[in-house]
HTML snippet that shows the backbone in 3Dmol.js (N, CA, C, O; Angstrom):
<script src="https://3Dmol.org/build/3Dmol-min.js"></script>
<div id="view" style="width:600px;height:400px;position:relative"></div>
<script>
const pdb = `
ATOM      1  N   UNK A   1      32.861 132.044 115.040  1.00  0.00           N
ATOM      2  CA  UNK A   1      34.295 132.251 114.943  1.00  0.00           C
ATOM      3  C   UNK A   1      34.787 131.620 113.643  1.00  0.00           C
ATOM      4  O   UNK A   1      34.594 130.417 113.467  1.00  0.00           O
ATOM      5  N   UNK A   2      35.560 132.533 112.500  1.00  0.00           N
ATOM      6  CA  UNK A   2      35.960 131.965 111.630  1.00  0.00           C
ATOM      7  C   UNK A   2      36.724 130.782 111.660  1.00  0.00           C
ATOM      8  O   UNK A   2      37.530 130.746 112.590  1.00  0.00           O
ATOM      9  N   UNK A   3      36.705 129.754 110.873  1.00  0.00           N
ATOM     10  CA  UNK A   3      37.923 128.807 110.895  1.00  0.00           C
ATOM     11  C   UNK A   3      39.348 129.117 110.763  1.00  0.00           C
ATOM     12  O   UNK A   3      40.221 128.507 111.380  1.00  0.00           O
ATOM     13  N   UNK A   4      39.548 130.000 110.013  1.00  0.00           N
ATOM     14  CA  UNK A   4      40.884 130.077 109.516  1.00  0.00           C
ATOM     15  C   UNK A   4      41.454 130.465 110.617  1.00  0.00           C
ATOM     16  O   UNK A   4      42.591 129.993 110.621  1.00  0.00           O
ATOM     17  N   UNK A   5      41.193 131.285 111.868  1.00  0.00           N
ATOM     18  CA  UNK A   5      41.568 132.020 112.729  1.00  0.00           C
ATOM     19  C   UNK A   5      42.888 131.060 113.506  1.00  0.00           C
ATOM     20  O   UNK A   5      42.918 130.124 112.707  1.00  0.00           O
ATOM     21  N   UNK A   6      43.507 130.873 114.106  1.00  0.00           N
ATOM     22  CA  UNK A   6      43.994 129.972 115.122  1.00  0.00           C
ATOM     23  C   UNK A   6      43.878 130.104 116.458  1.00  0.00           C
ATOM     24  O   UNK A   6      43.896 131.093 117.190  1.00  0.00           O
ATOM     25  N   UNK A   7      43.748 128.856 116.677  1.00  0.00           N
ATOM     26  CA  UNK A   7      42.968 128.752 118.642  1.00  0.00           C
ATOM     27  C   UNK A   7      44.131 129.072 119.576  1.00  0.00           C
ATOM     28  O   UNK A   7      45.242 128.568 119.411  1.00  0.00           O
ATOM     29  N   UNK A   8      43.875 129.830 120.452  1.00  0.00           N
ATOM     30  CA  UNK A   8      44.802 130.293 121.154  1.00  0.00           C
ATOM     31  C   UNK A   8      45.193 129.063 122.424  1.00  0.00           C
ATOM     32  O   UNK A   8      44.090 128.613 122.738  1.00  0.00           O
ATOM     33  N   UNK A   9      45.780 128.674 122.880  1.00  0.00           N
ATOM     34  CA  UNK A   9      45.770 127.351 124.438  1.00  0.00           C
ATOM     35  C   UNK A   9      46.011 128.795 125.660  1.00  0.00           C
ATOM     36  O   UNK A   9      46.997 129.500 125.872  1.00  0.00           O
ATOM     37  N   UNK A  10      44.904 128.788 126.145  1.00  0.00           N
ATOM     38  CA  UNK A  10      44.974 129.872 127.148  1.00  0.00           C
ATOM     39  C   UNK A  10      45.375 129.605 128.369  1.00  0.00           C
ATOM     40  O   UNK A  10      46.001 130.352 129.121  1.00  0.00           O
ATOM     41  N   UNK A  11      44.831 128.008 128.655  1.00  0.00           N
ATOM     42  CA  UNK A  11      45.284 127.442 129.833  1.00  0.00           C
ATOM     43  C   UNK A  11      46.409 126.824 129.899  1.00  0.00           C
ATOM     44  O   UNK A  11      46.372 126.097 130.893  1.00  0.00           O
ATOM     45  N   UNK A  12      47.699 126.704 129.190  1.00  0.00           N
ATOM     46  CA  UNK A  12      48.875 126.415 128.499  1.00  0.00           C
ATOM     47  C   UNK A  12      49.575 127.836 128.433  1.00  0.00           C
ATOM     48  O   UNK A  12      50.791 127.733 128.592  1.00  0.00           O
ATOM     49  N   UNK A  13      49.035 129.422 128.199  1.00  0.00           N
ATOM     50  CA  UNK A  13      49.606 130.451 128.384  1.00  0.00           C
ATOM     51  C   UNK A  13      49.710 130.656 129.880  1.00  0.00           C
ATOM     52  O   UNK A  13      50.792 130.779 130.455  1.00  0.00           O
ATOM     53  N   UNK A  14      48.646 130.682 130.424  1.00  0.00           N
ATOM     54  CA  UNK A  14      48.230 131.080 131.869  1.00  0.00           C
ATOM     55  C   UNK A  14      49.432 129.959 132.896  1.00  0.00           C
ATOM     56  O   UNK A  14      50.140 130.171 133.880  1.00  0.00           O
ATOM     57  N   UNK A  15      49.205 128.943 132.167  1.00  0.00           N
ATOM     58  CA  UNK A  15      49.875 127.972 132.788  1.00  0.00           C
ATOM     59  C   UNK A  15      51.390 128.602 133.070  1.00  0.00           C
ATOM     60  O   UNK A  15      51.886 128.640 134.196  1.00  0.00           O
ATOM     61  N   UNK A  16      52.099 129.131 131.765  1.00  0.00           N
ATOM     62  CA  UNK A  16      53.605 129.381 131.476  1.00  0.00           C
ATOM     63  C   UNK A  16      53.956 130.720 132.570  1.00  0.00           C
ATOM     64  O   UNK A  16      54.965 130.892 133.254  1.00  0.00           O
ATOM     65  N   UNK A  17      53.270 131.194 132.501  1.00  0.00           N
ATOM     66  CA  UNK A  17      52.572 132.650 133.224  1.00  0.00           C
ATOM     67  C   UNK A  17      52.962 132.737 134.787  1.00  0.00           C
ATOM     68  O   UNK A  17      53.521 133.605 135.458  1.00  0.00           O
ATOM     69  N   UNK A  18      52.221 130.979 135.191  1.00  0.00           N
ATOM     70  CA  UNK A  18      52.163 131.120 136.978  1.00  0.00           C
ATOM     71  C   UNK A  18      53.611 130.416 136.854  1.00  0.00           C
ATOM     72  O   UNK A  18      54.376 130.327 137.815  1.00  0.00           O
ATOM     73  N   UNK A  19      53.856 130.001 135.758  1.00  0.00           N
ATOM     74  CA  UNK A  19      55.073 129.072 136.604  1.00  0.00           C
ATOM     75  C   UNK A  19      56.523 129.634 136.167  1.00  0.00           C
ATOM     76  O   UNK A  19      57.583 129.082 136.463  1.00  0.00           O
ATOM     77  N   UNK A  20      56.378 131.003 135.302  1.00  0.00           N
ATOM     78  CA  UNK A  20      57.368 131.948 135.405  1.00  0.00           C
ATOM     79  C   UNK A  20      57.335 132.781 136.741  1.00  0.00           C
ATOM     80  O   UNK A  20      58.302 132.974 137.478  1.00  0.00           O
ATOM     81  N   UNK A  21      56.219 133.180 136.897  1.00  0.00           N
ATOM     82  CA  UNK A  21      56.011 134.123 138.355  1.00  0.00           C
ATOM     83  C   UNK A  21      56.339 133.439 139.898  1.00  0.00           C
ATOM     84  O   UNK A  21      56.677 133.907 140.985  1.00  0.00           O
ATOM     85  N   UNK A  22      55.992 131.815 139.279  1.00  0.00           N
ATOM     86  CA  UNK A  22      56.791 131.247 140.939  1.00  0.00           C
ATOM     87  C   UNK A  22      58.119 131.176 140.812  1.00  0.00           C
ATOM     88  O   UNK A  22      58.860 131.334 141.782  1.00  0.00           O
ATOM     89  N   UNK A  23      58.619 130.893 139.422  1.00  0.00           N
ATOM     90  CA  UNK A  23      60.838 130.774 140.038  1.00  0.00           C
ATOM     91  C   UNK A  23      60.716 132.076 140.161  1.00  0.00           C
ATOM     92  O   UNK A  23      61.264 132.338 141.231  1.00  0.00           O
ATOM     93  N   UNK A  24      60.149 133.456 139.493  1.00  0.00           N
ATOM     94  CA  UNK A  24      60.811 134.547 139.709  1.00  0.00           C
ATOM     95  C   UNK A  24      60.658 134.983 141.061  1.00  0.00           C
ATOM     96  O   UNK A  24      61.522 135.660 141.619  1.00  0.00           O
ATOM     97  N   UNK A  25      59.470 134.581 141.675  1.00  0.00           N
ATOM     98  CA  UNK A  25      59.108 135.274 143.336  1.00  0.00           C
ATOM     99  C   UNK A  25      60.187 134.088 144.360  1.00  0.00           C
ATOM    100  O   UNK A  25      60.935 134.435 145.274  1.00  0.00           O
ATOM    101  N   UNK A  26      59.968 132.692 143.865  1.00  0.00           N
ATOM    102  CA  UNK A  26      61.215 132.333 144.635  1.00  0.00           C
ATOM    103  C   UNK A  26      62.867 132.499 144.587  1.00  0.00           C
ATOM    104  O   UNK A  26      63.708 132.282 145.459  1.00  0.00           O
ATOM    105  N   UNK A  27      62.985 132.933 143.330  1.00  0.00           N
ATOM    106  CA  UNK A  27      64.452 133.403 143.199  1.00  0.00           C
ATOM    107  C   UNK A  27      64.604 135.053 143.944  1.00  0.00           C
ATOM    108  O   UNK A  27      65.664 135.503 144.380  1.00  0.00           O
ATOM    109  N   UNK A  28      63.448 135.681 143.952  1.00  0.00           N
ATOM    110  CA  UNK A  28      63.505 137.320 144.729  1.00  0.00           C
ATOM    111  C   UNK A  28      63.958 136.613 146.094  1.00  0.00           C
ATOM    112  O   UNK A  28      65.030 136.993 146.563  1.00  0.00           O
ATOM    113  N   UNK A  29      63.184 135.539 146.830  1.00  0.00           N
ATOM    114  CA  UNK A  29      62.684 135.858 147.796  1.00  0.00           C
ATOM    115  C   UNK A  29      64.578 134.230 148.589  1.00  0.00           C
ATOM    116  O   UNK A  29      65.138 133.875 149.626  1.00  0.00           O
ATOM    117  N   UNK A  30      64.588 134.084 147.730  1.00  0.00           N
ATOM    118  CA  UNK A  30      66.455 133.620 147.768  1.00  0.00           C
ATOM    119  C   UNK A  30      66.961 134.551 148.019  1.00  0.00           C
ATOM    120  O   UNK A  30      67.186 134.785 149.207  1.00  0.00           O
ATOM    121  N   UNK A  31      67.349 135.465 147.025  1.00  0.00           N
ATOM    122  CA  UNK A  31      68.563 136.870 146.824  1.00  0.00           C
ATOM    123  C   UNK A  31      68.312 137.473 148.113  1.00  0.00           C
ATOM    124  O   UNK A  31      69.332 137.461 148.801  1.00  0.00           O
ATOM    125  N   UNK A  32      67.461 137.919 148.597  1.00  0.00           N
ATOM    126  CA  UNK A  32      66.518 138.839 149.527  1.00  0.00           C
ATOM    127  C   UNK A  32      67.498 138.547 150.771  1.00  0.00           C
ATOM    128  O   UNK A  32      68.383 139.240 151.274  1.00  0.00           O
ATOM    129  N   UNK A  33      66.849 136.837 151.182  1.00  0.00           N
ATOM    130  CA  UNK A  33      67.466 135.978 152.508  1.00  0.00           C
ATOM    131  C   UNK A  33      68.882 136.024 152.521  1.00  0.00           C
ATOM    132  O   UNK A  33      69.473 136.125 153.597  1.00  0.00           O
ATOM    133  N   UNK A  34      69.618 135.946 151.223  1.00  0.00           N
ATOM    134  CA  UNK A  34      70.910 135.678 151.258  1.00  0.00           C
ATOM    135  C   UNK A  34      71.436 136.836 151.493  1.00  0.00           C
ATOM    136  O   UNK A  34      72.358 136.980 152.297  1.00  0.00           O
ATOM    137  N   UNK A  35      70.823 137.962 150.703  1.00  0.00           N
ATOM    138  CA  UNK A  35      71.499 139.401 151.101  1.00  0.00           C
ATOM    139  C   UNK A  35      71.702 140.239 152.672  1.00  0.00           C
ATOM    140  O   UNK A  35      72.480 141.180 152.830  1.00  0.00           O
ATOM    141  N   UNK A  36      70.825 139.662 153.739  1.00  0.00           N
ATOM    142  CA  UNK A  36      70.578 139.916 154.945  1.00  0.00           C
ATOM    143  C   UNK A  36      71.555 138.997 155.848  1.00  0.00           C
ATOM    144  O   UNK A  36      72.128 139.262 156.905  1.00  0.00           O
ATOM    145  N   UNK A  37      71.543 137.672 154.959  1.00  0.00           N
ATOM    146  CA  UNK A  37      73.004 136.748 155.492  1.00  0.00           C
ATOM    147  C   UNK A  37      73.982 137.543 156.088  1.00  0.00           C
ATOM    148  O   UNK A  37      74.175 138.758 156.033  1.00  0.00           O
ATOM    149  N   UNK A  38      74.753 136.351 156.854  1.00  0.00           N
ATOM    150  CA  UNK A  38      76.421 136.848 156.630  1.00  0.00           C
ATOM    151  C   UNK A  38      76.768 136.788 155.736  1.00  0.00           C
ATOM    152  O   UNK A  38      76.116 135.972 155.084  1.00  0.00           O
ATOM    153  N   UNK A  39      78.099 137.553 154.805  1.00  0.00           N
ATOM    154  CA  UNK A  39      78.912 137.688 153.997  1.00  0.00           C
ATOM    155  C   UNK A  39      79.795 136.589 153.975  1.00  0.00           C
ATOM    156  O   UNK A  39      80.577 136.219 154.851  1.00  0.00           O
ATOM    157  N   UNK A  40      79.460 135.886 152.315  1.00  0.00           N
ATOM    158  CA  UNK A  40      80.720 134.725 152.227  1.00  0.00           C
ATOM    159  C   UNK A  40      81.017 134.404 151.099  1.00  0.00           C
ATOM    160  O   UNK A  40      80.024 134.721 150.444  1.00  0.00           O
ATOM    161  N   UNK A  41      81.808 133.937 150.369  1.00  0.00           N
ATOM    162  CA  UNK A  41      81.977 133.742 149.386  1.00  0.00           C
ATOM    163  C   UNK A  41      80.887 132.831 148.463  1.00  0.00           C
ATOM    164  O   UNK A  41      80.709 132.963 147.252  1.00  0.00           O
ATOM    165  N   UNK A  42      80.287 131.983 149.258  1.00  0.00           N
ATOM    166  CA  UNK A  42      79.486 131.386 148.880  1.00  0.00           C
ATOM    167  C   UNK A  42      77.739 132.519 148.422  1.00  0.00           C
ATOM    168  O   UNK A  42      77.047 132.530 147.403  1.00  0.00           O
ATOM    169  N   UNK A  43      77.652 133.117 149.437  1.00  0.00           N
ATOM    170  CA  UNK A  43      76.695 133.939 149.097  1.00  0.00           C
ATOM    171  C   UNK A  43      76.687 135.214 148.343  1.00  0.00           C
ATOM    172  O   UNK A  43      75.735 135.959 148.109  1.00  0.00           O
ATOM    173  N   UNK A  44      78.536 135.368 147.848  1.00  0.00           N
ATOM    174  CA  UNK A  44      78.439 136.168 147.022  1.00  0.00           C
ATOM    175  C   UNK A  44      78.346 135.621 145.550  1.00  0.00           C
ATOM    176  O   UNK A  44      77.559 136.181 144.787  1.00  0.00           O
ATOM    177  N   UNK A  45      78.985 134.723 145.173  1.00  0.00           N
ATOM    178  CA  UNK A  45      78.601 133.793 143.920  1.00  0.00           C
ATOM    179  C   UNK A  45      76.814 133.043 143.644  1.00  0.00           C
ATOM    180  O   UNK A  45      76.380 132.849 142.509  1.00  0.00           O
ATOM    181  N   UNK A  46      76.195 132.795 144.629  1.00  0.00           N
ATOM    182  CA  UNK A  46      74.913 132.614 144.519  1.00  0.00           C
ATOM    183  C   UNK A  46      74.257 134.170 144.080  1.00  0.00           C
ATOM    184  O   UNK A  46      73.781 134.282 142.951  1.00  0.00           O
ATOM    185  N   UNK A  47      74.255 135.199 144.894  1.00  0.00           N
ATOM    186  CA  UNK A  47      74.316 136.726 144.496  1.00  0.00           C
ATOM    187  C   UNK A  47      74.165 136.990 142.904  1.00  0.00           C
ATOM    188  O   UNK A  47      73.129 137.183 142.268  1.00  0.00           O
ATOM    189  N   UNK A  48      75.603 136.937 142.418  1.00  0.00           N
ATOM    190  CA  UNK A  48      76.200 137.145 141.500  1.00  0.00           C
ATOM    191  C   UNK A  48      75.398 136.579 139.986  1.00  0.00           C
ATOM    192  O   UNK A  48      75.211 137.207 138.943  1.00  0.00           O
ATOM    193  N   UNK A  49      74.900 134.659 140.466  1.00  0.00           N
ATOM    194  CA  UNK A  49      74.071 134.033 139.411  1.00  0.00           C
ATOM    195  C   UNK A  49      72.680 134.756 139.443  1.00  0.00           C
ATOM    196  O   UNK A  49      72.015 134.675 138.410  1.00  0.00           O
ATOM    197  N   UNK A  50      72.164 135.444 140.487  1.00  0.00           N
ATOM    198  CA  UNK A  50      70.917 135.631 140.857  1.00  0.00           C
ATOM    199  C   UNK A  50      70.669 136.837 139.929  1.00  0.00           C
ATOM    200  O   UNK A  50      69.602 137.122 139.385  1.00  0.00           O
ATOM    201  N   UNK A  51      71.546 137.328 139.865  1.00  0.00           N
ATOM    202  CA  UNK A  51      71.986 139.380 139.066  1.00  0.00           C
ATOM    203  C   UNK A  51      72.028 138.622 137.740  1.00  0.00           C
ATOM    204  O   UNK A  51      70.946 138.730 137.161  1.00  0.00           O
ATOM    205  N   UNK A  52      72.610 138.145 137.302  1.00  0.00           N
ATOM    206  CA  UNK A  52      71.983 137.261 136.301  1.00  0.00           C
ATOM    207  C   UNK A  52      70.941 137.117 135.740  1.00  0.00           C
ATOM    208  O   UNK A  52      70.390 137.815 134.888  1.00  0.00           O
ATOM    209  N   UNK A  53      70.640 136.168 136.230  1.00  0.00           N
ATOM    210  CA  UNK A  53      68.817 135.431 136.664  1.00  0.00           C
ATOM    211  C   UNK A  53      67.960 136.791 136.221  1.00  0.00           C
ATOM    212  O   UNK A  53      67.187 136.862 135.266  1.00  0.00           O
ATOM    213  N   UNK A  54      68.242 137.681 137.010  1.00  0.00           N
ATOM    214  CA  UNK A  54      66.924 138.866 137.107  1.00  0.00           C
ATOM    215  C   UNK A  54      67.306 139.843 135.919  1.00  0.00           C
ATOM    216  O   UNK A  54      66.461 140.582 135.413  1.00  0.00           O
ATOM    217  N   UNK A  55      68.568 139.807 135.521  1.00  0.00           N
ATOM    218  CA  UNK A  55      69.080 140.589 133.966  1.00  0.00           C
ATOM    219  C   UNK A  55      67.909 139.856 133.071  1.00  0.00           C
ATOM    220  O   UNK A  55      66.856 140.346 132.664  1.00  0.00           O
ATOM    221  N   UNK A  56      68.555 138.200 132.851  1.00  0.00           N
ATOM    222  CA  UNK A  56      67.743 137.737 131.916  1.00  0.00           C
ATOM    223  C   UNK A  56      66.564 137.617 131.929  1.00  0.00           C
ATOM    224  O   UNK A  56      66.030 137.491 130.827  1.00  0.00           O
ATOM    225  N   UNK A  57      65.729 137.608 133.096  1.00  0.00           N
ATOM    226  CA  UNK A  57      64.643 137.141 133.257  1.00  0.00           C
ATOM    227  C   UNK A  57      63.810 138.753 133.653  1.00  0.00           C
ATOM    228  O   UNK A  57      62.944 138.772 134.529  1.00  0.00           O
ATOM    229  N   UNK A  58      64.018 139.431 133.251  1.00  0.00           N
ATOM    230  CA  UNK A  58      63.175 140.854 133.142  1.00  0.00           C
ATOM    231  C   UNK A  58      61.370 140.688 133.144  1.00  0.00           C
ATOM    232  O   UNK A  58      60.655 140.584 132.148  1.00  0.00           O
ATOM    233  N   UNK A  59      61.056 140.701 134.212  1.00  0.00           N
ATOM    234  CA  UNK A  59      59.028 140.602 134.048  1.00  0.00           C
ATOM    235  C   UNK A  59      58.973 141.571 132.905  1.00  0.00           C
ATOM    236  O   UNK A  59      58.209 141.085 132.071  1.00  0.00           O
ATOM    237  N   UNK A  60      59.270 142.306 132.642  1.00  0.00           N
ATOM    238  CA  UNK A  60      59.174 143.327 131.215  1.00  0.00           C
ATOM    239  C   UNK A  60      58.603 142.699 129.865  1.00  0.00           C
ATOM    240  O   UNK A  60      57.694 142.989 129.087  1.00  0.00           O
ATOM    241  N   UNK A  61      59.527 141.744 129.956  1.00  0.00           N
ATOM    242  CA  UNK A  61      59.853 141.010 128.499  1.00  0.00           C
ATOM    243  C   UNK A  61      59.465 139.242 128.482  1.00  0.00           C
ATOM    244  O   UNK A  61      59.012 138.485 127.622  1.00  0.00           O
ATOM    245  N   UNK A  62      59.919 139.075 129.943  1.00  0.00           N
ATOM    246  CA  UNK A  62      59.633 137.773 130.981  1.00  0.00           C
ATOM    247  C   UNK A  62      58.030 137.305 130.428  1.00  0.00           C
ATOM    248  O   UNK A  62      57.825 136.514 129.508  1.00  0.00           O
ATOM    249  N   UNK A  63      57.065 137.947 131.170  1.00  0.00           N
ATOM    250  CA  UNK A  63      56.015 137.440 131.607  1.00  0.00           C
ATOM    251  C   UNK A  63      55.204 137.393 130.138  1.00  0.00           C
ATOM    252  O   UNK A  63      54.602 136.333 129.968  1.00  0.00           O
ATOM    253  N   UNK A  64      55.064 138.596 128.797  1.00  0.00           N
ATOM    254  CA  UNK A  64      54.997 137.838 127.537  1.00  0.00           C
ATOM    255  C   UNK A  64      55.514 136.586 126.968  1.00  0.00           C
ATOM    256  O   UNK A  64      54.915 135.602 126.535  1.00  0.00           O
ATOM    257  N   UNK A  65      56.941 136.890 127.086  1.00  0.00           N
ATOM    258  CA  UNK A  65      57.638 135.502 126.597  1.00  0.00           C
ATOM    259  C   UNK A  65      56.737 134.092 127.403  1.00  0.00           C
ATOM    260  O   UNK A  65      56.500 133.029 126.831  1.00  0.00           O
ATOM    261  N   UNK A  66      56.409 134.370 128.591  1.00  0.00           N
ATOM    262  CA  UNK A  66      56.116 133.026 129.450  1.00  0.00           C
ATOM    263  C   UNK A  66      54.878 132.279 128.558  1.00  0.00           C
ATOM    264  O   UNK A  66      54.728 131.173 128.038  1.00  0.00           O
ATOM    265  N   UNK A  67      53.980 133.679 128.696  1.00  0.00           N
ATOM    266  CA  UNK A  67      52.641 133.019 127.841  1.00  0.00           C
ATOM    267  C   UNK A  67      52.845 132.888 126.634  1.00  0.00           C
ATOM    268  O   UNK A  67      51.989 132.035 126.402  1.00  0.00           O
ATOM    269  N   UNK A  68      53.410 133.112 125.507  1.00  0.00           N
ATOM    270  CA  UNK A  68      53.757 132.826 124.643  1.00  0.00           C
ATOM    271  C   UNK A  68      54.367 131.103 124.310  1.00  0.00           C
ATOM    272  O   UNK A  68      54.135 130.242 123.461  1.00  0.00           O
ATOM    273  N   UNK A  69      55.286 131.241 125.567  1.00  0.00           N
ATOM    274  CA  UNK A  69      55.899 129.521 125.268  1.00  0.00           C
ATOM    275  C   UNK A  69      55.020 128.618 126.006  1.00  0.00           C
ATOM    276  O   UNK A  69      54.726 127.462 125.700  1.00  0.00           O
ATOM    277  N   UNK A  70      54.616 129.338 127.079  1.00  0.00           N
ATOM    278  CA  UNK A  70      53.482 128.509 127.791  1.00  0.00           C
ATOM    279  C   UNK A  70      52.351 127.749 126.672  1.00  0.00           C
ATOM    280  O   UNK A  70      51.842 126.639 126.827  1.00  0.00           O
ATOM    281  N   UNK A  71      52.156 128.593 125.647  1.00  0.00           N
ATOM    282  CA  UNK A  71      50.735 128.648 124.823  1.00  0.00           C
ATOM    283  C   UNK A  71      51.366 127.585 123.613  1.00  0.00           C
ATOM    284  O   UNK A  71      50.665 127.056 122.750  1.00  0.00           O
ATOM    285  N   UNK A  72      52.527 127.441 123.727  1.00  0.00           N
ATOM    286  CA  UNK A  72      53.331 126.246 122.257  1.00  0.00           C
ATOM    287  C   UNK A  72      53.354 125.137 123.096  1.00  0.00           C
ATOM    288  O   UNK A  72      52.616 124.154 123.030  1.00  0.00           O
ATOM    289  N   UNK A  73      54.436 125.405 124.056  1.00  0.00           N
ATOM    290  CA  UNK A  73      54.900 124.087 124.606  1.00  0.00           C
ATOM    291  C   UNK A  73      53.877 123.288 125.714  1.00  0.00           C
ATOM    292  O   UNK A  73      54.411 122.277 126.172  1.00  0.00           O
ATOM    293  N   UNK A  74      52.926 123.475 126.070  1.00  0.00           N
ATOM    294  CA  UNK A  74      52.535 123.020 127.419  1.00  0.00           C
ATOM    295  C   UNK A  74      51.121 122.963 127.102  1.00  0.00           C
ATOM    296  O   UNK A  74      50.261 123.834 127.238  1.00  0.00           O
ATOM    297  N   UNK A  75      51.015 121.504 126.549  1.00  0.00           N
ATOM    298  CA  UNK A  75      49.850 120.956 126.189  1.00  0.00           C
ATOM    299  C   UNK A  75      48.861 120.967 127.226  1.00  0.00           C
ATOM    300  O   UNK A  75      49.146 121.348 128.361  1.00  0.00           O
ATOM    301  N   UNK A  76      47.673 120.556 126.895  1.00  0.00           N
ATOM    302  CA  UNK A  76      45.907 120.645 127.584  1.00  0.00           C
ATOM    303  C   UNK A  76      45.777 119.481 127.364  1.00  0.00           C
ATOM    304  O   UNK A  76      45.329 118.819 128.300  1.00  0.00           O
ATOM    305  N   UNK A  77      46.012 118.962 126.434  1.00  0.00           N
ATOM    306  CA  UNK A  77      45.456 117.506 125.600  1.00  0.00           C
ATOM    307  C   UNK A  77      45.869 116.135 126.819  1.00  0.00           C
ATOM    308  O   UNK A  77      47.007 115.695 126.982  1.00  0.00           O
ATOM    309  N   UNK A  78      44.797 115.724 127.454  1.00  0.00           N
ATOM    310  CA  UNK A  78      44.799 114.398 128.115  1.00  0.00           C
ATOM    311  C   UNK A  78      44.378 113.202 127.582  1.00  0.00           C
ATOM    312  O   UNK A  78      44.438 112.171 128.253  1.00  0.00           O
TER     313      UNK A  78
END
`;
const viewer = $3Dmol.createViewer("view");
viewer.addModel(pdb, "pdb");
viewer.setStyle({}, {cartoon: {color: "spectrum"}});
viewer.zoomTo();
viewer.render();
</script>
């Protein structure tokens, strides 16, 4: 492997990866419970941040971005 190349942190991507996919499956699996709720003001403003949440947080665009920051920010080094 050439030197010049740069080392990828795979376990620092992978890392960013699972721990985008757990808020996103626990924020589904919030909206989900709350939507089957009774109707309240409270669960329509939780709702409302959640429509949000899933605008910005698109798995589309999401789950690159994750490994990407996963692979900068989230050191291996012990």
């Amino acid at each position: 492997m050439p030197e010049d190349l740069p080392r990828i942190n795979w376990k620092g991507a992978l890392t960013g990866l699972f721990l985008f996919t757990v808020l996103w499956l626990v924020c589904f699996f919030v909206a989900f419970m709350i939507a089957f709720g009774n109707p309240s003001p409270q669960s329509d403003a939780i709702l409302d941040v959640l429509e949000i949440f899933f605008t910005v947080a698109n798995p589309l665009w999401g789950m690159p971005a994750a490994l990407v920051l996963g692979a900068l920010f989230i050191s291996t080094k012990g």
